[in-house]
Every structure is written in structure tokens, then in C-alpha cells.
DRENLUM-956589 format. One record per atom (N, C-alpha, C, O): residue number from 1; residue in three letters; z, y negated, x. Coordinates in steps of 0.1 Angstrom, whole numbers, plus 5000, padded with zeros to 4 digits. Example, Ala and Ser with C-alpha at 12.3 -4.5 7.8 and 13.67 -1.06 7.14 Angstrom:
PT  num  residuo    pz    py    px
PT    1      ALA  5078  5057  5132
PT    1      ALA  5078  5045  5123
PT    1      ALA  5078  5033  5132
PT    1      ALA  5085  5033  5142
PT    2      SER  5071  5022  5128
PT    2      SER  5071  5011  5137
PT    2      SER  5079  5000  5129
PT    2      SER  5080  4989  5134
//
This chain:
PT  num  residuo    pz    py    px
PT    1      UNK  1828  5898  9148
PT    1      UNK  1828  5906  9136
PT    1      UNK  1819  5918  9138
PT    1      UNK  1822  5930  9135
PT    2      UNK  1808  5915  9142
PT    2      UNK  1796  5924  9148
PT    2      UNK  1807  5941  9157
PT    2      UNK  1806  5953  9155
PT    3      UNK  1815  5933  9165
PT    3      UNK  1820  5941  9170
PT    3      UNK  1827  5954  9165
PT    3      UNK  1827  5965  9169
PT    4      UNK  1834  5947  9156
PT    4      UNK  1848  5952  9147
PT    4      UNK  1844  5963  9140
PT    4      UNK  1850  5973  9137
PT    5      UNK  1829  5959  9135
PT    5      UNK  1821  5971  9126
PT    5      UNK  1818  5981  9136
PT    5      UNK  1822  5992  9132
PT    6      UNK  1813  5979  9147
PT    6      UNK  1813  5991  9151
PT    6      UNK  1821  5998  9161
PT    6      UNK  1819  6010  9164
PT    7      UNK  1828  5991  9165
PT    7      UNK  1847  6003  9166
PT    7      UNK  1845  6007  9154
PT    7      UNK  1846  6019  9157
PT    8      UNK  1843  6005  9139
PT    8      UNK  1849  6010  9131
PT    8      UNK  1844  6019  9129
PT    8      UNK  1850  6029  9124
PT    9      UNK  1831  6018  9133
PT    9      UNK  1820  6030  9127
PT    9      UNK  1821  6041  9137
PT    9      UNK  1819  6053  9132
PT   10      UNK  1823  6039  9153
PT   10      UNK  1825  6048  9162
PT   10      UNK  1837  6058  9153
PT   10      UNK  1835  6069  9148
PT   11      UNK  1850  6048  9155
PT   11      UNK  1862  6060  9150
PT   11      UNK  1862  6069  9138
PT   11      UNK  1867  6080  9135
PT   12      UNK  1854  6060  9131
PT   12      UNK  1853  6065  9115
PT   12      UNK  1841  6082  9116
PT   12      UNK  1839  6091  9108
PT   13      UNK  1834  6079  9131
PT   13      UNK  1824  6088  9135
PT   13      UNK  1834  6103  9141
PT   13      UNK  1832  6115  9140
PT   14      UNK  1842  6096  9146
PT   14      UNK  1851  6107  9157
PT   14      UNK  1858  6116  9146
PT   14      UNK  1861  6128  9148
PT   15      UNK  1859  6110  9132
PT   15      UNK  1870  6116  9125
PT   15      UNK  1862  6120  9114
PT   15      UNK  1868  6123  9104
PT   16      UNK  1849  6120  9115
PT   16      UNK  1842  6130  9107
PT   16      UNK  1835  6140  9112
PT   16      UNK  1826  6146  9106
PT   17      UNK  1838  6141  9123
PT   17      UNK  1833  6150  9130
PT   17      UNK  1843  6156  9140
PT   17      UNK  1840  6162  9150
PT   18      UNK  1854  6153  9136
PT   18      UNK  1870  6164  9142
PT   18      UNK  1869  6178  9137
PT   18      UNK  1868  6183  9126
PT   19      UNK  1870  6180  9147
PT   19      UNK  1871  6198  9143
PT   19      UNK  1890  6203  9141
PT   19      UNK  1899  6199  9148
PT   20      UNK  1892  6211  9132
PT   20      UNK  1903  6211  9127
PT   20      UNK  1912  6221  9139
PT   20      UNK  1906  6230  9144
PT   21      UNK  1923  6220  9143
PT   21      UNK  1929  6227  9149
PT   21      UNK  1928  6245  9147
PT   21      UNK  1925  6253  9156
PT   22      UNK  1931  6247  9134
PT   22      UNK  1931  6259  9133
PT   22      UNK  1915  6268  9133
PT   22      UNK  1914  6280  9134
PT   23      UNK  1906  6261  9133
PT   23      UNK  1892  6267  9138
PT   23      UNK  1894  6277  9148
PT   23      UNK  1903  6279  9155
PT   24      UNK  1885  6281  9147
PT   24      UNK  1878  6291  9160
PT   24      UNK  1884  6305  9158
PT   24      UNK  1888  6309  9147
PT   25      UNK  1886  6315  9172
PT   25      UNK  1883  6324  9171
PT   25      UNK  1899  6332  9175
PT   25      UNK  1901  6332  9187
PT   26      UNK  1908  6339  9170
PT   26      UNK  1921  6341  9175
PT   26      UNK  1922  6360  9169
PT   26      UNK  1916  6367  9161
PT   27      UNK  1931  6361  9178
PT   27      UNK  1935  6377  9180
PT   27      UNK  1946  6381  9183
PT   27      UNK  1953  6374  9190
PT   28      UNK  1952  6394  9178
PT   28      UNK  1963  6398  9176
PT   28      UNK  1966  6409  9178
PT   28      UNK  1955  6415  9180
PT   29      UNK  1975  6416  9179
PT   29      UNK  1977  6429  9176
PT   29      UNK  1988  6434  9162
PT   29      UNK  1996  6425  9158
PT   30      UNK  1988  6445  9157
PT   30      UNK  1990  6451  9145
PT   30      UNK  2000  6468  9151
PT   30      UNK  1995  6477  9157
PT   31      UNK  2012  6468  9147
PT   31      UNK  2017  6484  9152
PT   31      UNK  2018  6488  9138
PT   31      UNK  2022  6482  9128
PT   32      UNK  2013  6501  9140
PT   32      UNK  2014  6508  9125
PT   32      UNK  2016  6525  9131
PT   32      UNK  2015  6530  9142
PT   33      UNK  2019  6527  9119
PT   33      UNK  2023  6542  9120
PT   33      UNK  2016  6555  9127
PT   33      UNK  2020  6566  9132
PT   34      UNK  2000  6545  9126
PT   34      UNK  1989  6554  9135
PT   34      UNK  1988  6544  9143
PT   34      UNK  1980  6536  9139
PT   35      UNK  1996  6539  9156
PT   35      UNK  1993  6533  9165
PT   35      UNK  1989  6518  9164
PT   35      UNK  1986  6513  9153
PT   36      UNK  1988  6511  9179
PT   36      UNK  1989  6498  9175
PT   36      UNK  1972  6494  9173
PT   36      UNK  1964  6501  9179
PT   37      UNK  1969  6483  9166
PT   37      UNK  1951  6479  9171
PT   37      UNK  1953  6461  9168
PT   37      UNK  1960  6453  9163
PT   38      UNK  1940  6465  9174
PT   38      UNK  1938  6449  9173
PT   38      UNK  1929  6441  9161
PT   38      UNK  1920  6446  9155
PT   39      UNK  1934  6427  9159
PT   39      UNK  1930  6418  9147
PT   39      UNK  1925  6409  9151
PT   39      UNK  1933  6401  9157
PT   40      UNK  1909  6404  9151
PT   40      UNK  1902  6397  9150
PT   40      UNK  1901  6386  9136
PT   40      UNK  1898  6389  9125
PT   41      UNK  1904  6375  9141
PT   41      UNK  1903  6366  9128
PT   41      UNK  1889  6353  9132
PT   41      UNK  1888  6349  9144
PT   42      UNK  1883  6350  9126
PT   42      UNK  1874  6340  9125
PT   42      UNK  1882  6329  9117
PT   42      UNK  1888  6334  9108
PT   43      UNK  1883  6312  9119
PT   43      UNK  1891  6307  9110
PT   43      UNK  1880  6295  9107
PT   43      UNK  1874  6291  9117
PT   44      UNK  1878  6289  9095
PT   44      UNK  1865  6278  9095
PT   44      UNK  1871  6271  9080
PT   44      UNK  1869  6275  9069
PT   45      UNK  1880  6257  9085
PT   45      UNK  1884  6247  9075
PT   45      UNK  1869  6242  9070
PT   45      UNK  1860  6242  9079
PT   46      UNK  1866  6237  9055
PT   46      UNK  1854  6237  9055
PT   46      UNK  1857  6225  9048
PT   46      UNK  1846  6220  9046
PT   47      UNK  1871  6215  9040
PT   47      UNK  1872  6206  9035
PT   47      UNK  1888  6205  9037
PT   47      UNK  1895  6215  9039
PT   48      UNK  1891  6192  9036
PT   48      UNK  1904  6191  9038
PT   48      UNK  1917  6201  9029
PT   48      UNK  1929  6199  9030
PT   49      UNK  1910  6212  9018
PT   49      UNK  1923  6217  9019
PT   49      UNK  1914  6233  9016
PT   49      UNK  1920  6240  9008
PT   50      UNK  1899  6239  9024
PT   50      UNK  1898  6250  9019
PT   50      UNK  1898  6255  9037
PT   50      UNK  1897  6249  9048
PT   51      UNK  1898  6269  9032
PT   51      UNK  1900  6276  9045
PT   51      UNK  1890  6287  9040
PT   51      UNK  1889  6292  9029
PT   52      UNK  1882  6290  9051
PT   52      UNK  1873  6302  9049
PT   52      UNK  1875  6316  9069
PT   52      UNK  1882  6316  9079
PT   53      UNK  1865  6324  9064
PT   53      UNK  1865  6328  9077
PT   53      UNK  1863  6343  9073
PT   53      UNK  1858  6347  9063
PT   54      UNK  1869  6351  9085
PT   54      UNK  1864  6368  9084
PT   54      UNK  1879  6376  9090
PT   54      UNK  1889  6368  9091
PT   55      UNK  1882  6388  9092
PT   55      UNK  1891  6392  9097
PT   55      UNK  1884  6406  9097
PT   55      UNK  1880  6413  9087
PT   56      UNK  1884  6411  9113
PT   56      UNK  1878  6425  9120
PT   56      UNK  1886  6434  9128
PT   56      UNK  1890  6433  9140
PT   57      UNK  1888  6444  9120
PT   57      UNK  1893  6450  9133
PT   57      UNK  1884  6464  9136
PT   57      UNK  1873  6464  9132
PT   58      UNK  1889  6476  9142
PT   58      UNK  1879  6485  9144
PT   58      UNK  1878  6493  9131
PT   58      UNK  1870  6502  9132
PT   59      UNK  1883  6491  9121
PT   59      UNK  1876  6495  9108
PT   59      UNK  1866  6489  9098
PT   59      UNK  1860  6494  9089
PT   60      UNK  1866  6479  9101
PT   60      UNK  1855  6467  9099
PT   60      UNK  1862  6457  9094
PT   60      UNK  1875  6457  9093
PT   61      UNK  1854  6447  9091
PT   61      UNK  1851  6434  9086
PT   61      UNK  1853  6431  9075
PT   61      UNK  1849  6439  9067
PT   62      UNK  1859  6419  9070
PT   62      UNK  1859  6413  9054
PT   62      UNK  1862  6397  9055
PT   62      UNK  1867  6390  9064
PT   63      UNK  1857  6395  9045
PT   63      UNK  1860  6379  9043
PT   63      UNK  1874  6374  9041
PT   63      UNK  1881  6383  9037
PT   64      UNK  1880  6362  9041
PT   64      UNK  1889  6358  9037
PT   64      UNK  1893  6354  9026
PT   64      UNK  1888  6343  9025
PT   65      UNK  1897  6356  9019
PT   65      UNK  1896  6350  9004
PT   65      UNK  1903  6345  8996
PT   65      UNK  1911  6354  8992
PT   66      UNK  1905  6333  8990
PT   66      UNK  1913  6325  8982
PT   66      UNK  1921  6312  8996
PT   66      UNK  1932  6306  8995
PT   67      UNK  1914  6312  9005
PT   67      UNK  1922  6302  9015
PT   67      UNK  1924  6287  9011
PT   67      UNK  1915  6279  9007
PT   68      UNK  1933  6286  9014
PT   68      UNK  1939  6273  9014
PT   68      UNK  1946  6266  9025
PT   68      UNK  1957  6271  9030
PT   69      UNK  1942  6254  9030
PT   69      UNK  1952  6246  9040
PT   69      UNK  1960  6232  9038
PT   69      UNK  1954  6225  9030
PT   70      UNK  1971  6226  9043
PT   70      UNK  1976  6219  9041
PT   70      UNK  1983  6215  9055
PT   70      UNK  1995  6216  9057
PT   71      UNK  1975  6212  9064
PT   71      UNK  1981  6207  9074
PT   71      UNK  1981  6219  9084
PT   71      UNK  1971  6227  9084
PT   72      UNK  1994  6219  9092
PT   72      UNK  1991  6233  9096
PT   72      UNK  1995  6243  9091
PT   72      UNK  1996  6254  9097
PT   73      UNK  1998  6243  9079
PT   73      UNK  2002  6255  9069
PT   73      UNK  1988  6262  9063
PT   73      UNK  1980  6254  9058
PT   74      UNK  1986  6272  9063
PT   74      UNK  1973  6276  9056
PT   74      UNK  1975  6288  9046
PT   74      UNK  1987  6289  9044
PT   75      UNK  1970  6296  9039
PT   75      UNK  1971  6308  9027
PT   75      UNK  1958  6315  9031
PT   75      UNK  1949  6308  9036
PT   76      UNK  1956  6327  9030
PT   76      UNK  1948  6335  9022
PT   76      UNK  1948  6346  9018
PT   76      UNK  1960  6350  9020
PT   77      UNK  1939  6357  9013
PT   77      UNK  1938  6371  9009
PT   77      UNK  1930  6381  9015
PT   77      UNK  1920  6375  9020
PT   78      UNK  1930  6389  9017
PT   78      UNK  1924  6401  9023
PT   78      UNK  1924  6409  9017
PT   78      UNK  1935  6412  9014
PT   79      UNK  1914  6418  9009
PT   79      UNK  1908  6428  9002
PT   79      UNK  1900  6442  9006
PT   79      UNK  1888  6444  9009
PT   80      UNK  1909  6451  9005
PT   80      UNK  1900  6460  9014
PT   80      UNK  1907  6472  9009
PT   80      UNK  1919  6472  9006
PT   81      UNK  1898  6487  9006
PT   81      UNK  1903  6500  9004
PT   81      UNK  1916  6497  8985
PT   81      UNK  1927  6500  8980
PT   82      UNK  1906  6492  8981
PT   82      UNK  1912  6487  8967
PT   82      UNK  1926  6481  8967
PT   82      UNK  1933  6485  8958
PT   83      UNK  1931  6473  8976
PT   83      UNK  1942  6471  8978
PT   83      UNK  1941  6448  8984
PT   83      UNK  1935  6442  8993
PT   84      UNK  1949  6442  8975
PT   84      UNK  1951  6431  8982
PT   84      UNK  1959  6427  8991
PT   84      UNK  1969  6432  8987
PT   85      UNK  1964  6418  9006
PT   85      UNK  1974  6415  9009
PT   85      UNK  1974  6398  9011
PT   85      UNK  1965  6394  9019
PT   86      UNK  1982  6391  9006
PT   86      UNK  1984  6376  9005
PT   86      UNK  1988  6374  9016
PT   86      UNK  1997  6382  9020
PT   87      UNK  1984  6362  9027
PT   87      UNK  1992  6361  9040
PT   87      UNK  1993  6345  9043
PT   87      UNK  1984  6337  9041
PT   88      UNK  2001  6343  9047
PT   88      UNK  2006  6329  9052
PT   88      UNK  2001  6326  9063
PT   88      UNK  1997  6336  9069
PT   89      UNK  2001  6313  9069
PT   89      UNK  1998  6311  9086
PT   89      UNK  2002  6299  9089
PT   89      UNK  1998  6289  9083
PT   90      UNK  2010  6297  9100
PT   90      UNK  2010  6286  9106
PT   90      UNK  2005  6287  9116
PT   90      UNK  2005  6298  9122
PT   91      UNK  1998  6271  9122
PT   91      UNK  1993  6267  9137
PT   91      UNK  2009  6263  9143
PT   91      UNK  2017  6255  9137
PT   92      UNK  2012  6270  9157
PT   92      UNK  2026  6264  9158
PT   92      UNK  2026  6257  9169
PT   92      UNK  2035  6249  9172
PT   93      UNK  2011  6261  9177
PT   93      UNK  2009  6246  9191
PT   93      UNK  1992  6253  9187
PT   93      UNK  1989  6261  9178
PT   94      UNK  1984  6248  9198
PT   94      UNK  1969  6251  9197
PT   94      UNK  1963  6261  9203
PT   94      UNK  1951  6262  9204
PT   95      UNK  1974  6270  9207
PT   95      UNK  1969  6283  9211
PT   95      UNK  1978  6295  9202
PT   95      UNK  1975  6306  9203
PT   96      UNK  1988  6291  9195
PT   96      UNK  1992  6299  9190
PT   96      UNK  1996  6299  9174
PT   96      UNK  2005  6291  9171
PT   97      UNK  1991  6307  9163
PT   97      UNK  1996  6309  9153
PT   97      UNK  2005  6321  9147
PT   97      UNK  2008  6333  9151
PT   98      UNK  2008  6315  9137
PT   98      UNK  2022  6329  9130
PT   98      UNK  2017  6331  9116
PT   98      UNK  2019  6321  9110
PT   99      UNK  2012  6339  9111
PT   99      UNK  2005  6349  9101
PT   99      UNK  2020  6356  9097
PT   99      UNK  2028  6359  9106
PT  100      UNK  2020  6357  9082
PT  100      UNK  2032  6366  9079
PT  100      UNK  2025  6367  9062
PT  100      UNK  2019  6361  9055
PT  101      UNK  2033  6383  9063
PT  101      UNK  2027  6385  9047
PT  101      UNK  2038  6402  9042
PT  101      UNK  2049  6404  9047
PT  102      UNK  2034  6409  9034
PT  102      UNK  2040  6423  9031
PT  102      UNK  2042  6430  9044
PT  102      UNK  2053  6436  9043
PT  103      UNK  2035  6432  9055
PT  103      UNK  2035  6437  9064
PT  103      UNK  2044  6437  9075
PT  103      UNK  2046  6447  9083
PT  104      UNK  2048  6423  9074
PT  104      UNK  2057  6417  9084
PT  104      UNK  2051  6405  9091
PT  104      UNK  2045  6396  9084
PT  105      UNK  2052  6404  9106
PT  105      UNK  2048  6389  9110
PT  105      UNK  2040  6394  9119
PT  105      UNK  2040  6406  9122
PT  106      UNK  2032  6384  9126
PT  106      UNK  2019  6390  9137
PT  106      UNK  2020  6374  9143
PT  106      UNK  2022  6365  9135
PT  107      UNK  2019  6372  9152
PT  107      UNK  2013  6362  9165
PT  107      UNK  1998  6365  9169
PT  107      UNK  1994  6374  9176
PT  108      UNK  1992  6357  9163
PT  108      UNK  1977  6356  9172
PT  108      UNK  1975  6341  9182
PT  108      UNK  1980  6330  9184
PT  109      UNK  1966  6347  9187
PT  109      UNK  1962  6336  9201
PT  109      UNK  1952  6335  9202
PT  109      UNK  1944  6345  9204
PT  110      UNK  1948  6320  9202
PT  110      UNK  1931  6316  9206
PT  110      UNK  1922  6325  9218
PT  110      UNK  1926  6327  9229
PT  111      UNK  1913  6328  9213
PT  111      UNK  1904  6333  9224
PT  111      UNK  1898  6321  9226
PT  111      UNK  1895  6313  9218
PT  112      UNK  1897  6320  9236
PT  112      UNK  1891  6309  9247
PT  112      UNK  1875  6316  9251
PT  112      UNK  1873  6327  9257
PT  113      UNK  1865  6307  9245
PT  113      UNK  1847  6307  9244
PT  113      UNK  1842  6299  9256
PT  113      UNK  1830  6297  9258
//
């Protein structure tokens, strides 16, 4: 019995301390009318259904806001230049996600640390 408890307590260890798939650090690019740039996203699940993080590109930085996750489905907002844009995201393997919103659709890919 001695035993059983601590298998239990190991796994029960492994899985509070899993890091969520869509974490870390991923990048994209963006074509727009002035040329194409690139999109820096920071991603940090911080409870089983919130999503936090940053999004940079060479105009600067902003937080993410209103995120939400549900598996590999996630939500949030982006606020910048008085203007909001709502965007969707899925994880579709572990290096690659699909972001879609007003804009159209974007593919980002894990940067590897």
C-alpha cells in the first residue's frame, strides 16, 4: 500500500507540474499592404482554461487579453492604436499553430530555446 501512495503521488507530481503544449515562444509572419513583418507571440496557460502572454512585432509590444483555452483550442484580444482584434488559435501538432481572426489566417511555429 506504502507503494501505491507513492506512484500516486509521483504521477499526481508529473501532472501538476506539465507544462501545457501551447506554452512557449512562437513566430510568424504577417503580409500587409506595407510589406510583410514578423509576429512574435509569448503564450503562458496559467489555469486550466486561462491563457495569458504578449504579442511583438517591430512596432512594439502588448499584452494579450481576454484569453481563453480549452484544449487545443484557445481565444484572445489584441488592443492597440484604438482599435481591437479577436483571434482564434489552434495547436495543430507541437510545433505548429493556426491563429485566425478579421485579418485572415497566420501559421506560427515554435521557436526552439
Amino acid at each position: 500500500m506504502k507503494y501505491f501512495f507513492s506512484l500516486l503521488f509521483v504521477f499526481a507530481g508529473f501532472n501538476l507540474f506539465a507544462q501545457n503544449p501551447v506554452d512557449g515562444n512562437w513566430k510568424g509572419t504577417r503580409e500587409t499592404p506595407n510589406g510583410t513583418f514578423e509576429i512574435n507571440y509569448t503564450f503562458k496557460v496559467t489555469s486550466d482554461t486561462v491563457l495569458t502572454g504578449t504579442w511583438k512585432t517591430q512596432f512594439g509590444e502588448t499584452k494579450l487579453e481576454n484569453g481563453k483555452i480549452n484544449g487545443k483550442k484557445f481565444s484572445y484580444s489584441i488592443s492597440f492604436n484604438d482599435m481591437t482584434i479577436a483571434s482564434t488559435g489552434e495547436l495543430i501538432n507541437e510545433n505548429e499553430i493556426v491563429i485566425k481572426n478579421e485579418r485572415g489566417e497566420m501559421k506560427l511555429s515554435r521557436v526552439k530555446q
